[in-house]
VMD Tcl script that builds the backbone (N, CA, C; Angstrom):
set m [mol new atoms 351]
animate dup $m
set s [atomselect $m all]
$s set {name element resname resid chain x y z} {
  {N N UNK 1 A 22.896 4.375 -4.641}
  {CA C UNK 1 A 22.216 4.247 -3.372}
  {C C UNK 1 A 20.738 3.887 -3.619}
  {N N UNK 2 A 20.139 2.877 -2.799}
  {CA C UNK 2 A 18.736 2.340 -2.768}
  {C C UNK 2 A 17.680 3.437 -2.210}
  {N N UNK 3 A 16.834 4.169 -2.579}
  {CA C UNK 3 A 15.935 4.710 -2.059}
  {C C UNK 3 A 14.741 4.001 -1.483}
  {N N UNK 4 A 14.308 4.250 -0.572}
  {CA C UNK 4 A 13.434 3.713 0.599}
  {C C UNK 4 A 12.186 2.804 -0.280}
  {N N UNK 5 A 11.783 3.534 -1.453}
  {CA C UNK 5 A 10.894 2.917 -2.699}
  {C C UNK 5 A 11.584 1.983 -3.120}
  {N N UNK 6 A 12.545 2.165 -3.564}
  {CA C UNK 6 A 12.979 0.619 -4.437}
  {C C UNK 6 A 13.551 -0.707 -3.375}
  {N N UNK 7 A 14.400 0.200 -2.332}
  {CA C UNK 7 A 14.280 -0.646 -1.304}
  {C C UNK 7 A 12.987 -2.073 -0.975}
  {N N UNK 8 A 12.029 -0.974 -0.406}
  {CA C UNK 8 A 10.692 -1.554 -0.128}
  {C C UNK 8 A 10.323 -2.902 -1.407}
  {N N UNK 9 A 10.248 -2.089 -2.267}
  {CA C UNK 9 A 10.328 -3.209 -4.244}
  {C C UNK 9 A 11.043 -4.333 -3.908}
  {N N UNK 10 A 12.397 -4.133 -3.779}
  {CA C UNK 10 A 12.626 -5.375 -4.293}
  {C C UNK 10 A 12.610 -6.205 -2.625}
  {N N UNK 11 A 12.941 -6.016 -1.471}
  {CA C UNK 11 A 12.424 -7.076 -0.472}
  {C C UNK 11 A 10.723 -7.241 -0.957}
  {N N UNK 12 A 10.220 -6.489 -1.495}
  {CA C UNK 12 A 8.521 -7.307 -1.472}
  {C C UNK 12 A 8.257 -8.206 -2.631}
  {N N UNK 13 A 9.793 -8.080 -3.599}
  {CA C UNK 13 A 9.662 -9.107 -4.458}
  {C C UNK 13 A 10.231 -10.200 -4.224}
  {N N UNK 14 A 11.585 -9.741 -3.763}
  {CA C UNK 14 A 12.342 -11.431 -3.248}
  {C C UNK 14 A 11.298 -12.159 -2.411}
  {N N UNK 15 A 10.992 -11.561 -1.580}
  {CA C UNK 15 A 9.962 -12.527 -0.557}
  {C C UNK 15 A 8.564 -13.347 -1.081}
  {N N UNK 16 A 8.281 -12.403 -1.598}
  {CA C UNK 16 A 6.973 -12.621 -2.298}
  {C C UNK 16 A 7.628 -13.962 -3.507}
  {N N UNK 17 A 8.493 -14.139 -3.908}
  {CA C UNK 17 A 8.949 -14.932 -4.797}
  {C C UNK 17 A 9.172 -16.594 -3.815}
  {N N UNK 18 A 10.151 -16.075 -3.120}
  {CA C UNK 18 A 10.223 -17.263 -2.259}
  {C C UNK 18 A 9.623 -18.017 -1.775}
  {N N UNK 19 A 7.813 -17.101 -1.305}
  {CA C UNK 19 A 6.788 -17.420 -1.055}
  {C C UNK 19 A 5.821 -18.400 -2.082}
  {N N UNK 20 A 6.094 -17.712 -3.170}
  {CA C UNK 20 A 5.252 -18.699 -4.601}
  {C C UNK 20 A 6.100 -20.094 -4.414}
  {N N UNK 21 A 7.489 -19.364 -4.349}
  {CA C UNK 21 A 8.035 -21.459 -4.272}
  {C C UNK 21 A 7.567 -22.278 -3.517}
  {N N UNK 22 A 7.161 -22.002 -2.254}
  {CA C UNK 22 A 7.018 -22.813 -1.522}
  {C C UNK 22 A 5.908 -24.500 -1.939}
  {N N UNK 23 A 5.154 -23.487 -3.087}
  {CA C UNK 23 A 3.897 -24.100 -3.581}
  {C C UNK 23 A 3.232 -24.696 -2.804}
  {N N UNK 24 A 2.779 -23.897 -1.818}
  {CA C UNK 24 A 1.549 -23.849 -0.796}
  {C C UNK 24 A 0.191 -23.537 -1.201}
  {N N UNK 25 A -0.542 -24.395 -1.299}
  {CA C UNK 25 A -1.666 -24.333 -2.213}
  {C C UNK 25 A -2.383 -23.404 -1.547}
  {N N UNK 26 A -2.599 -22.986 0.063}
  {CA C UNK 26 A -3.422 -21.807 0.802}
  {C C UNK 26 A -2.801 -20.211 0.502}
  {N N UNK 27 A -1.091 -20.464 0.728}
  {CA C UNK 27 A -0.634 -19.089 0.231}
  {C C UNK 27 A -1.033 -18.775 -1.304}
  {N N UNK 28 A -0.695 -19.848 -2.122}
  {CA C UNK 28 A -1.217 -19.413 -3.849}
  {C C UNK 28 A -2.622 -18.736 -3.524}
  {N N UNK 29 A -3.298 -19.190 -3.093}
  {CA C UNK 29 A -4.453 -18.591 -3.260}
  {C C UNK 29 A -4.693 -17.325 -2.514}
  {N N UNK 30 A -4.088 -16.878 -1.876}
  {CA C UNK 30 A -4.390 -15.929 -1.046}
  {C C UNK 30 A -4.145 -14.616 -1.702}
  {N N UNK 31 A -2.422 -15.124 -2.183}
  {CA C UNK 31 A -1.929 -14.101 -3.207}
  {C C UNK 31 A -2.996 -13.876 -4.679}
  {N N UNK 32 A -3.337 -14.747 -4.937}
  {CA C UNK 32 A -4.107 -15.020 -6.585}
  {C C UNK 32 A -5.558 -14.281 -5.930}
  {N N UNK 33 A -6.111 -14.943 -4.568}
  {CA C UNK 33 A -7.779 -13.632 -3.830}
  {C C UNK 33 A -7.284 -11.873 -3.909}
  {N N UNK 34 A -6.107 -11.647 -3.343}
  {CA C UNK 34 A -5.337 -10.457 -2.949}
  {C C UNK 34 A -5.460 -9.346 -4.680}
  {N N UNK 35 A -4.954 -10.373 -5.250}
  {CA C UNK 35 A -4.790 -10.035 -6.778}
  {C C UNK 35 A -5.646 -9.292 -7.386}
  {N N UNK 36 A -6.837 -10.432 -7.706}
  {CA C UNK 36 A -8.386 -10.196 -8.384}
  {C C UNK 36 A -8.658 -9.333 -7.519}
  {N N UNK 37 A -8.897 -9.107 -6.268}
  {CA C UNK 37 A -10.056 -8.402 -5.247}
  {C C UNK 37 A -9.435 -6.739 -5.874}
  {N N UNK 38 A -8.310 -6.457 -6.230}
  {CA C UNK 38 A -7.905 -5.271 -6.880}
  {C C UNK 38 A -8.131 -5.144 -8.177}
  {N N UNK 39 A -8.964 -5.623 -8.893}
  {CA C UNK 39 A -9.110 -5.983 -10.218}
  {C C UNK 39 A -10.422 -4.833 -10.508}
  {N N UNK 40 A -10.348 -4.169 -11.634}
  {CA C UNK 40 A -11.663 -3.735 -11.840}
  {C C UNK 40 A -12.772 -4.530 -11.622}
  {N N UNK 41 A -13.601 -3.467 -11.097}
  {CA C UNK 41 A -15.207 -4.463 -10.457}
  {C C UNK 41 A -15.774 -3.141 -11.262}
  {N N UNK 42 A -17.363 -3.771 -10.235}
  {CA C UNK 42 A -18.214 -2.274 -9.894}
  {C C UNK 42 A -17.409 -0.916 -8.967}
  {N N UNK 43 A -16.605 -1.260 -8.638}
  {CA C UNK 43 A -15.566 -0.087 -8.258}
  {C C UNK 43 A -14.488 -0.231 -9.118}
  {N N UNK 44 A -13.585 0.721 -9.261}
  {CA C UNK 44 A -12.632 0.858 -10.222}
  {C C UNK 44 A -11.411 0.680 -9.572}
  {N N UNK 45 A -10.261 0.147 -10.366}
  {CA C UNK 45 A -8.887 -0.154 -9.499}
  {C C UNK 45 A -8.419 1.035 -8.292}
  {N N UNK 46 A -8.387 2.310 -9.181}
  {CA C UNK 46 A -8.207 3.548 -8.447}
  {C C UNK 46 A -8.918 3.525 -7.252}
  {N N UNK 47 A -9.915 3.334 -6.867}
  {CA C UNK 47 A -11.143 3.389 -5.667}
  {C C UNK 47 A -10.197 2.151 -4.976}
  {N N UNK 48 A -10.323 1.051 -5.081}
  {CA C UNK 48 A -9.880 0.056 -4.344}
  {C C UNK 48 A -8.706 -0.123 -3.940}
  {N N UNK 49 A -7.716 0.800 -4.138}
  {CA C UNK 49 A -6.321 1.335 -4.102}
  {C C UNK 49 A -6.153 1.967 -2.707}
  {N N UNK 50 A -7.154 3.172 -3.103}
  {CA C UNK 50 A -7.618 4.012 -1.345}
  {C C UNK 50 A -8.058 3.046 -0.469}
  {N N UNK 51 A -9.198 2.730 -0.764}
  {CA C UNK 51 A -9.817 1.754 0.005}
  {C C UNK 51 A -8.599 0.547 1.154}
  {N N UNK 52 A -8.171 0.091 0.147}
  {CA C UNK 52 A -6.736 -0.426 0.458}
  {C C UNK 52 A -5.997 -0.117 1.540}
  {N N UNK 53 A -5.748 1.561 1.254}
  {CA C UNK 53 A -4.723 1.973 1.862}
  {C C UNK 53 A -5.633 2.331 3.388}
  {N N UNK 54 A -6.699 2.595 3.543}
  {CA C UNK 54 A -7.251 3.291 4.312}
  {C C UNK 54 A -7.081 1.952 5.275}
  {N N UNK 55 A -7.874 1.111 4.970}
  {CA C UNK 55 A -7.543 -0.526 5.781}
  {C C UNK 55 A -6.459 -0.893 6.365}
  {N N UNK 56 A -5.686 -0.300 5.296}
  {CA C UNK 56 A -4.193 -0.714 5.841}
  {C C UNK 56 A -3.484 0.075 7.021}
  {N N UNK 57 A -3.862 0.942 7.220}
  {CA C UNK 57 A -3.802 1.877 8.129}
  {C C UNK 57 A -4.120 2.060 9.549}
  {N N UNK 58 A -5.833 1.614 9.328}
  {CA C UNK 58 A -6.493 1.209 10.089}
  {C C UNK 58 A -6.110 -0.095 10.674}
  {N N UNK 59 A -5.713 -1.628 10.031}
  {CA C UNK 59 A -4.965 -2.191 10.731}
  {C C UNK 59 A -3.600 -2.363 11.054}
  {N N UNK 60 A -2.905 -1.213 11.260}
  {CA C UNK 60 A -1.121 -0.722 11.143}
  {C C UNK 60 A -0.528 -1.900 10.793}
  {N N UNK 61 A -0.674 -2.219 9.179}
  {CA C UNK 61 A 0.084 -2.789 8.595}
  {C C UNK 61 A 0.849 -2.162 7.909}
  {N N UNK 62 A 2.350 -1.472 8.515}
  {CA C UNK 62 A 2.917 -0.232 7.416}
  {C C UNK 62 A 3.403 -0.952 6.144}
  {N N UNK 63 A 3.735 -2.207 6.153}
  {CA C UNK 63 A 3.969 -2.926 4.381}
  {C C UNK 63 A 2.798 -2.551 3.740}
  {N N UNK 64 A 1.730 -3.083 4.482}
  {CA C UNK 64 A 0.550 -2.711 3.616}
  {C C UNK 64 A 0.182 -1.355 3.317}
  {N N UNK 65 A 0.078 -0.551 3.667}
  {CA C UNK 65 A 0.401 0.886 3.464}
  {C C UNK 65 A 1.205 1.475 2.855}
  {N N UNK 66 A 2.243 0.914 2.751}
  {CA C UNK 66 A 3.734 1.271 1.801}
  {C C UNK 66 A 2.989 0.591 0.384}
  {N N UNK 67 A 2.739 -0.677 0.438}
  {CA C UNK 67 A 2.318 -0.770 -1.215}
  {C C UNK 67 A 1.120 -0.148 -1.374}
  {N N UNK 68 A 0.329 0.450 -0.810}
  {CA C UNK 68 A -1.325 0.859 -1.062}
  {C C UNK 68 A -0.833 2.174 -1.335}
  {N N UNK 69 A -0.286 3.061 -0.841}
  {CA C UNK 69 A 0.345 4.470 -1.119}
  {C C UNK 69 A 0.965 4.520 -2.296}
  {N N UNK 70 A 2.138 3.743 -2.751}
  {CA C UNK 70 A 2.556 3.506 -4.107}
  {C C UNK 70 A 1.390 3.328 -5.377}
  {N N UNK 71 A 0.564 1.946 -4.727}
  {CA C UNK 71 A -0.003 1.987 -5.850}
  {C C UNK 71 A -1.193 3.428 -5.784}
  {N N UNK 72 A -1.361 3.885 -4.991}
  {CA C UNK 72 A -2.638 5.023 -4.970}
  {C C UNK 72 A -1.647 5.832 -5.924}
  {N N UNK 73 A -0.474 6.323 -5.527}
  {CA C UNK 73 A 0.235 7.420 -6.307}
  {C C UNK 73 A -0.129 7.081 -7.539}
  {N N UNK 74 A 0.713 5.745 -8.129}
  {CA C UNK 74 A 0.513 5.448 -9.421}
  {C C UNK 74 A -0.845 5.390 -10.296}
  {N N UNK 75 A -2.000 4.947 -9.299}
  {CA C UNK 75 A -3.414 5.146 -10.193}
  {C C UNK 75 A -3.715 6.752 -10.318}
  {N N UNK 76 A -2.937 7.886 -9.381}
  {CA C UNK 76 A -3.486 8.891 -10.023}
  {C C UNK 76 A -4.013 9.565 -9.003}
  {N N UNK 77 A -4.040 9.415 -7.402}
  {CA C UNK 77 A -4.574 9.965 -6.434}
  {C C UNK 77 A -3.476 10.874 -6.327}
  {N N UNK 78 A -4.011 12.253 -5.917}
  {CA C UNK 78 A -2.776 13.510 -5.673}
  {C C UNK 78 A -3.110 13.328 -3.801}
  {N N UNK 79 A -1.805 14.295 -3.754}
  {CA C UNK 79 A -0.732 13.713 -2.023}
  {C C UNK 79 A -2.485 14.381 -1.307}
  {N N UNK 80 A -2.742 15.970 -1.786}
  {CA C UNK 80 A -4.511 15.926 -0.793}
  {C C UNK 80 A -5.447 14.860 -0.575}
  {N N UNK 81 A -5.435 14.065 -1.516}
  {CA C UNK 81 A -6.711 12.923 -1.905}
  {C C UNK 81 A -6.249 12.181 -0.527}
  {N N UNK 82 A -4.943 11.593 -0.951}
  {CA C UNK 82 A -4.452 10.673 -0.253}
  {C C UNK 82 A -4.111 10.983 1.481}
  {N N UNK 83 A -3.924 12.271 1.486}
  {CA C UNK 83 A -3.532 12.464 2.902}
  {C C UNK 83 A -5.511 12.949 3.685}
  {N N UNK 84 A -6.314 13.268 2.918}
  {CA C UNK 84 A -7.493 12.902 3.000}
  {C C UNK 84 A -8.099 11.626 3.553}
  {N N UNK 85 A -7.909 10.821 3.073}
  {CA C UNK 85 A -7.842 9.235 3.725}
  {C C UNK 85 A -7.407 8.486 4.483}
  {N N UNK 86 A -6.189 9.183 4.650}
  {CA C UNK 86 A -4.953 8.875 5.551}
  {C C UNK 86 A -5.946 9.998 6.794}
  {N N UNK 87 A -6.349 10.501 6.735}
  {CA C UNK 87 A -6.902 11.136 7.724}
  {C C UNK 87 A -8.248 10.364 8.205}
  {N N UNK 88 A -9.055 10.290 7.042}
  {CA C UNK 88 A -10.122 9.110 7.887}
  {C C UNK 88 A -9.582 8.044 8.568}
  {N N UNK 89 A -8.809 7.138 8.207}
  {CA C UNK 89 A -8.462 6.104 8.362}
  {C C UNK 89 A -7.772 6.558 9.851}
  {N N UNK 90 A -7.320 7.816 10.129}
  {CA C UNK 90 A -6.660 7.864 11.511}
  {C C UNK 90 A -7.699 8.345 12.765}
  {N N UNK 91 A -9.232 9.024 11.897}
  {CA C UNK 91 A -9.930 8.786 12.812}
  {C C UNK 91 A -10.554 7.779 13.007}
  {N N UNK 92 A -10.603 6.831 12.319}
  {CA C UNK 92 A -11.424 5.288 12.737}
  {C C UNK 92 A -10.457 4.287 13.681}
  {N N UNK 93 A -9.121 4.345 12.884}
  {CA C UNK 93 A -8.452 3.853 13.520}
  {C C UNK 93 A -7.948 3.781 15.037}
  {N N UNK 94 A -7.792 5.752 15.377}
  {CA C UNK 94 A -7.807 6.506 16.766}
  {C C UNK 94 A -6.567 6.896 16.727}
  {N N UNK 95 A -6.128 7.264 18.171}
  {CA C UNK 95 A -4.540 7.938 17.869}
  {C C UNK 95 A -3.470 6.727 18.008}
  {N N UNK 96 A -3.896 5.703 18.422}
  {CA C UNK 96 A -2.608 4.216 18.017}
  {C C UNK 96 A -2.077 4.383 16.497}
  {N N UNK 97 A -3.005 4.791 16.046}
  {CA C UNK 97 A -2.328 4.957 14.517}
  {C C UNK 97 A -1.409 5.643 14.042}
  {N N UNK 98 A -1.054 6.934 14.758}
  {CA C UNK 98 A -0.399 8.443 14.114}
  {C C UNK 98 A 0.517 8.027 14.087}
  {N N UNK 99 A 1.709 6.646 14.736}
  {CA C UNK 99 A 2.765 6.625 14.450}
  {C C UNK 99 A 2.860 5.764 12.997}
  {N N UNK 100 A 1.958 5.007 12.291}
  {CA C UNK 100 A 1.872 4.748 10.805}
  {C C UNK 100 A 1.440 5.608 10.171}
  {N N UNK 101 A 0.788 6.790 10.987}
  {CA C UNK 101 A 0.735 7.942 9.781}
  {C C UNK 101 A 1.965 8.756 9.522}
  {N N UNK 102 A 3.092 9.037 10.503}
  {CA C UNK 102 A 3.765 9.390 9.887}
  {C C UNK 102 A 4.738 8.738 9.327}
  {N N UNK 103 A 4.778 7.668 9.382}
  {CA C UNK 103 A 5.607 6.724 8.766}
  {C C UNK 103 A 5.349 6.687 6.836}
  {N N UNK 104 A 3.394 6.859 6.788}
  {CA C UNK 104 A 2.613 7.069 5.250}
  {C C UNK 104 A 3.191 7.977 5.109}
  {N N UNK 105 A 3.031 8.757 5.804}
  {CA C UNK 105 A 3.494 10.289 4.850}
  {C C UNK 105 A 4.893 10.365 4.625}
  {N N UNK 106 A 6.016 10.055 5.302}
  {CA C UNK 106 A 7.075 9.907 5.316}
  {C C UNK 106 A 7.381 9.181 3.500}
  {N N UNK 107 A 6.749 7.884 3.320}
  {CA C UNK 107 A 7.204 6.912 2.676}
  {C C UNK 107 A 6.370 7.845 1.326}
  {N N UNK 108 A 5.607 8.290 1.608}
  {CA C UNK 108 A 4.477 9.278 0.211}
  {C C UNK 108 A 5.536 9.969 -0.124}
  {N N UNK 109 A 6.040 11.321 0.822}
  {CA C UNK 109 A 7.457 11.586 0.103}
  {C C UNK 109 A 8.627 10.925 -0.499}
  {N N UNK 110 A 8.828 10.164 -0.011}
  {CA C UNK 110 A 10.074 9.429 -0.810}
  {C C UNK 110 A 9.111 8.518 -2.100}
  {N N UNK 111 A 8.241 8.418 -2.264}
  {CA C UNK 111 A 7.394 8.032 -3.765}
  {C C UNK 111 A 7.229 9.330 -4.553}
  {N N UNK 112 A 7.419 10.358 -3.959}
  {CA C UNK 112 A 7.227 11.827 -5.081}
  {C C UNK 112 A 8.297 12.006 -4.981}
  {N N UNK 113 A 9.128 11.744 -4.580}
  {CA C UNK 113 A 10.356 11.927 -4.900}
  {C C UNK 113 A 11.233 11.237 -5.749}
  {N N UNK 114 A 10.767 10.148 -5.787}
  {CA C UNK 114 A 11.145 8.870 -7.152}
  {C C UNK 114 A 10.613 9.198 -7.993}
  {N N UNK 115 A 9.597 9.502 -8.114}
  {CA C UNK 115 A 8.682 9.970 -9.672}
  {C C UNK 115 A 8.470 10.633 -10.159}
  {N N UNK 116 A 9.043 12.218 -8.787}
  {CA C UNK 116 A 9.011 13.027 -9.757}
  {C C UNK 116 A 10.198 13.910 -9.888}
  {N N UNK 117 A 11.345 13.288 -10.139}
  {CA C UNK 117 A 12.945 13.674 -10.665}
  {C C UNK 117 A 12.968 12.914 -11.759}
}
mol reanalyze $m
mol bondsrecalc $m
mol representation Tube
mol addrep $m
């Protein structure tokens, strides 16, 4: 059986693949800006991860939130840090948001739950 994580994985890879074929010289680049802009800077990947997710939130993009939560888990943010942010991000955002917050938190469990069995 597919868990909601790997689920999420592989539609964001098939697509994302299909997408490189197209060889759309505006999408290449968007993906290749998307890329670097997560790249160590003067902020560190980890920082720009949150950052990420908080945005993503703020504009209820739950894909975007589903990968910004994953990758936050994986750089090392614990579920307080993260549900910390997930909390700013729901007061900037306002209460239109709470239904992608529980959707984050929802999808945060099923990522501690993949990673940590």
């Amino acid at each position: 059986m597919i868990d909601k994580v790997d689920e999420f994985e592989a539609y964001r890879a098939k697509m994302n693949d299909k997408l490189i074929k197209e060889n759309n010289k505006v999408i290449k680049r968007i993906f290749n800006l998307d890329t670097n802009s997560f790249a160590e800077g003067s902020l560190d990947k980890k920082t720009k991860e949150l950052l990420g997710l908080v945005a993503s939130l703020v504009l209820r993009c739950d894909d975007c939130v589903k990968y910004h939560l994953e990758s936050s888990y994986k750089s090392g943010w614990s579920r307080s840090q993260v549900m910390e942010a997930l909390s700013i991000g729901t007061l900037v955002g306002g209460t239109i948001v709470i239904p992608h917050l529980r959707r984050a938190h929802e999808f945060w469990e099923a990522i501690e739950e993949k990673y940590n069995n």
